[in-house]
C-alpha positions in Angstrom: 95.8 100.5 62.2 97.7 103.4 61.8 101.4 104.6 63.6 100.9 107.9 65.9 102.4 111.2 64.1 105.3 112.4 66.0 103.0 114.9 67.4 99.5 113.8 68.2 97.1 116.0 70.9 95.3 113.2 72.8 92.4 113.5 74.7 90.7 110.5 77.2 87.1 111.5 77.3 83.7 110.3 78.3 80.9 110.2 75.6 77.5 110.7 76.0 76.6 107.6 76.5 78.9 107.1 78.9 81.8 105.4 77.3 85.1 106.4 77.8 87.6 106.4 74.9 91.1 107.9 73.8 91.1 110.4 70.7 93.1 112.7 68.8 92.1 116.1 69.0 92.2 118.3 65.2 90.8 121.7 65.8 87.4 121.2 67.9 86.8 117.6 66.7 87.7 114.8 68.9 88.7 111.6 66.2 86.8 108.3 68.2 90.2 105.5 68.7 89.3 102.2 69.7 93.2 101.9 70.7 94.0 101.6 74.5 97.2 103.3 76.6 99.4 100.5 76.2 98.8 100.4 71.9 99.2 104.0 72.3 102.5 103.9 74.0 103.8 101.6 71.3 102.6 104.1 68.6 99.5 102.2 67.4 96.1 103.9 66.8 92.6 102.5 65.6 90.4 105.0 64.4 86.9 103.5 65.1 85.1 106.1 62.1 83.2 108.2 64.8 83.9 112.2 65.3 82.7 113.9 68.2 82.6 117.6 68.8 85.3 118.7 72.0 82.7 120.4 73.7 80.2 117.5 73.8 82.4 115.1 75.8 83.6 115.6 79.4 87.3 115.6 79.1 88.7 112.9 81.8 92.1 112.9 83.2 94.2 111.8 80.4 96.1 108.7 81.9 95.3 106.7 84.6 98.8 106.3 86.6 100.2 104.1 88.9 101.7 106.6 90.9 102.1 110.5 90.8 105.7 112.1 91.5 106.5 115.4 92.2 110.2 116.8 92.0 110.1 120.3 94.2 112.5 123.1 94.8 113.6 122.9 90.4 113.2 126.6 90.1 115.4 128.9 92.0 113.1 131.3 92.8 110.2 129.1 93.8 112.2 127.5 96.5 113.3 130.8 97.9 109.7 131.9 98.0 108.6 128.8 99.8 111.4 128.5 102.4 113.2 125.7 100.3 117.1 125.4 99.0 117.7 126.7 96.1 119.9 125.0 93.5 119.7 121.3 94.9 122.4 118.9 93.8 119.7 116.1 94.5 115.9 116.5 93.8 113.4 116.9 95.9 110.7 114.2 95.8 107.6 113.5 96.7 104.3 111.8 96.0 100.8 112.5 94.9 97.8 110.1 95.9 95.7 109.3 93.0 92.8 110.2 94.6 94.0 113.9 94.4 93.9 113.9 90.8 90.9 115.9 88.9 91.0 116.5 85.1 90.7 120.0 83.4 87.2 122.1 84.3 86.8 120.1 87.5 86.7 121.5 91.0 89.2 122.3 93.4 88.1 122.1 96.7 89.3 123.6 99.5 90.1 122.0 102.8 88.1 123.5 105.9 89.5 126.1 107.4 90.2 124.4 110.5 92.6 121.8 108.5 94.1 124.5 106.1 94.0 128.4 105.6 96.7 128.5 103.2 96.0 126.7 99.8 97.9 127.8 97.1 98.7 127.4 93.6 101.9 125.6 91.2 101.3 125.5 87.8 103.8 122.6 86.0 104.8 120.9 82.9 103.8 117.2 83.5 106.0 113.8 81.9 103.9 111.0 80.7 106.3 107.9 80.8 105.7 105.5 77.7 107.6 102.5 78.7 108.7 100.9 81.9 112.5 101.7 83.2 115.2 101.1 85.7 118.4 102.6 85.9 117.6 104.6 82.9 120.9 106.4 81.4 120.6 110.3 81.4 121.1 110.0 77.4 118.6 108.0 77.0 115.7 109.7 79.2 113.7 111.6 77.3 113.4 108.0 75.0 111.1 107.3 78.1 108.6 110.1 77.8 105.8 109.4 76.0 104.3 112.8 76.3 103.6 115.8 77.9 100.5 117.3 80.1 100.1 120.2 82.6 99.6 119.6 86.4 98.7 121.8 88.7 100.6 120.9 92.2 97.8 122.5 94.7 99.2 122.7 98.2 98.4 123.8 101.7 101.3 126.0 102.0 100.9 126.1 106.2 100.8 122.2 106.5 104.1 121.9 104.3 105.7 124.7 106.6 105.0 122.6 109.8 104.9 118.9 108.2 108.3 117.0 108.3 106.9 115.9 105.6 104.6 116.8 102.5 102.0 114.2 102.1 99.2 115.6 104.1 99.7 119.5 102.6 99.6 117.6 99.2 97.2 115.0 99.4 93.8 116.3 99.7 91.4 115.2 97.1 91.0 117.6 94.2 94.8 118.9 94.7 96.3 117.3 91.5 94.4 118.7 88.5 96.2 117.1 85.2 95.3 117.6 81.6 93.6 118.5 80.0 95.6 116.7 76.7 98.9 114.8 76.3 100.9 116.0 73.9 103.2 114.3 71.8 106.7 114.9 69.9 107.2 117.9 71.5 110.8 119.1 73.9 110.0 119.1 77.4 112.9 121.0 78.1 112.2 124.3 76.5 108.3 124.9 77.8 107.2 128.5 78.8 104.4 127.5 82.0 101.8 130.8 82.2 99.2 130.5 84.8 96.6 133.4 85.4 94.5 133.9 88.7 91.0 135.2 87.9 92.9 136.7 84.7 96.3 138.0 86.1 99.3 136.7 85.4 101.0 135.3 88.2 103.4 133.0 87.0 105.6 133.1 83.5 108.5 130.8 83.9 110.0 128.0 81.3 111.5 124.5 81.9 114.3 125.8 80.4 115.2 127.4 84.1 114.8 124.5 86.0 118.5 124.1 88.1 118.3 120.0 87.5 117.8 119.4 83.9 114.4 117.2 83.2 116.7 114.2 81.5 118.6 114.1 84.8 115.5 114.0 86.9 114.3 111.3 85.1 117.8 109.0 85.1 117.9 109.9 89.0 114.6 108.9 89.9 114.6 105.8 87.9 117.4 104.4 90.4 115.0 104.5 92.9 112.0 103.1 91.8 110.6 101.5 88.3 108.7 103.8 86.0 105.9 102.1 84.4 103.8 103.6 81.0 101.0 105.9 82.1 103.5 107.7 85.4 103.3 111.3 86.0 106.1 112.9 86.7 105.2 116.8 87.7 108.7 118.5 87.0 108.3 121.7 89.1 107.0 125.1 89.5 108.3 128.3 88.6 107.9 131.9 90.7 105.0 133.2 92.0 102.7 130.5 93.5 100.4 132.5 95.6 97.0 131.6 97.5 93.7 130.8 96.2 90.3 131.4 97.4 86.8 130.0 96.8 85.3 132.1 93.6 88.5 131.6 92.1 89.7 130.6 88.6 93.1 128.9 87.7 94.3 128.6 84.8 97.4 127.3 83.9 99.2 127.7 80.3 101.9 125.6 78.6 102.9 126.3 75.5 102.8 123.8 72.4 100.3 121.6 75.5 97.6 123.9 76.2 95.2 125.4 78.6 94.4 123.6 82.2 91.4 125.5 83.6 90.2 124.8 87.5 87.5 126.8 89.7 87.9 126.7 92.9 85.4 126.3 95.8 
């Protein structure tokens, strides 16, 4: 057994066979662990000797959460685009089913028209939580973050507009790509977010913008409910979500992380 580096790249994937395993990635080789979520939290891997090429694995969702939260409104100018307040004293939350969650290279798919004619796109830098907390102390948040992933927050803008509520305009299966690695060591708070629509460049923001700072996000939602190892917490979106249409291609950029990459249909 070895300790994790301080900044691993780790992949859950499914084999050819059909077996589903965690890995560190190095280059385009995948490094075979026998080690579960909960040894990797604590910084334990087991390298089972296998090597597998990253393009001869499907690349899964890398955790498996208990729940998925979303803070809106972080950015300025995203919640003056949407019809939000900008500049919140108190985040916004809401909540992702896990059955919206798809992992990098899968399909988003859209609602029929007759439920939704709006769908767009939110690319976001992602919190793994390592360890269960309560109460957590603003100091000591980031202490709780075992990596970072991107997410992609796809929502049906119209059914957010005219929704007291979000859960529906969020909820649709496929709405939650996440992945495609987690990444280790690295400062959530200074992450430049890039995401491209069929190649142009529609939104180029960085965490470092966000008008509620990611440590006190964390401390604030922890008072309200217990984070447990494996949580998502989506921290946001920058400017310029806009719609997407069947045909299309999303990808969405996070420095240090990687490349998230969804069609749509």
């Amino acid at each position: 057994m070895q300790l994790l580096q301080k900044t691993q790249k780790i992949v859950r994937y499914q084999n050819q066979q059909g077996n589903i395993h965690y890995g560190i990635v190095e280059d385009e080789v995948i490094l075979q662990l026998s080690s579960s979520f909960a040894e990797l939290v604590n910084k334990e891997i087991k390298y089972d000797g296998v090597k597998v090429k990253y393009s001869d694995v499907k690349i899964l969702e890398p955790v498996k959460p208990s729940k998925v939260v979303n803070f809106g409104w972080t950015y300025a100018g995203h919640a003056k685009e949407t019809g939000g307040e900008a500049n919140l004293v108190e985040p916004f939350l809401f909540l992702k089913p896990l059955s919206s969650l798809i992992a990098d290279k899968e399909k988003i798919v859209l609602p029929p028209n007759d439920l939704s004619n709006q769908v767009e796109l939110e690319g976001e830098v992602a919190l793994v939580i390592g360890k269960r907390g309560k109460n957590i102390k603003e100091e000591d948040a980031l202490d709780y973050v075992f990596g970072c992933t991107i997410f992609n927050d796809v929502t049906a803008r119209d059914l957010t507009k005219k929704d007291p509520q979000f859960t529906r305009g969020k909820g649709f299966d496929t709405f939650g790509p996440l992945g495609p690695c987690i990444v280790t060591g690295i400062d959530p708070t200074n992450l430049r977010i890039v995401t491209t629509l069929n190649g142009r460049v529609v939104q180029d923001g960085n965490t470092n913008e966000m008008s509620l700072s990611i440590p006190f996000l964390i401390s604030w939602l922890s008072q309200v409910m217990t984070l447990e190892p494996g949580d998502i917490l989506a921290t946001g979106s920058p400017s310029g979500s806009c719609p997407i249409n069947s045909g299309d291609v999303v990808v969405v950029e996070v420095e240090k992380i990687g490349q998230l990459c969804n069609h749509v249909e």
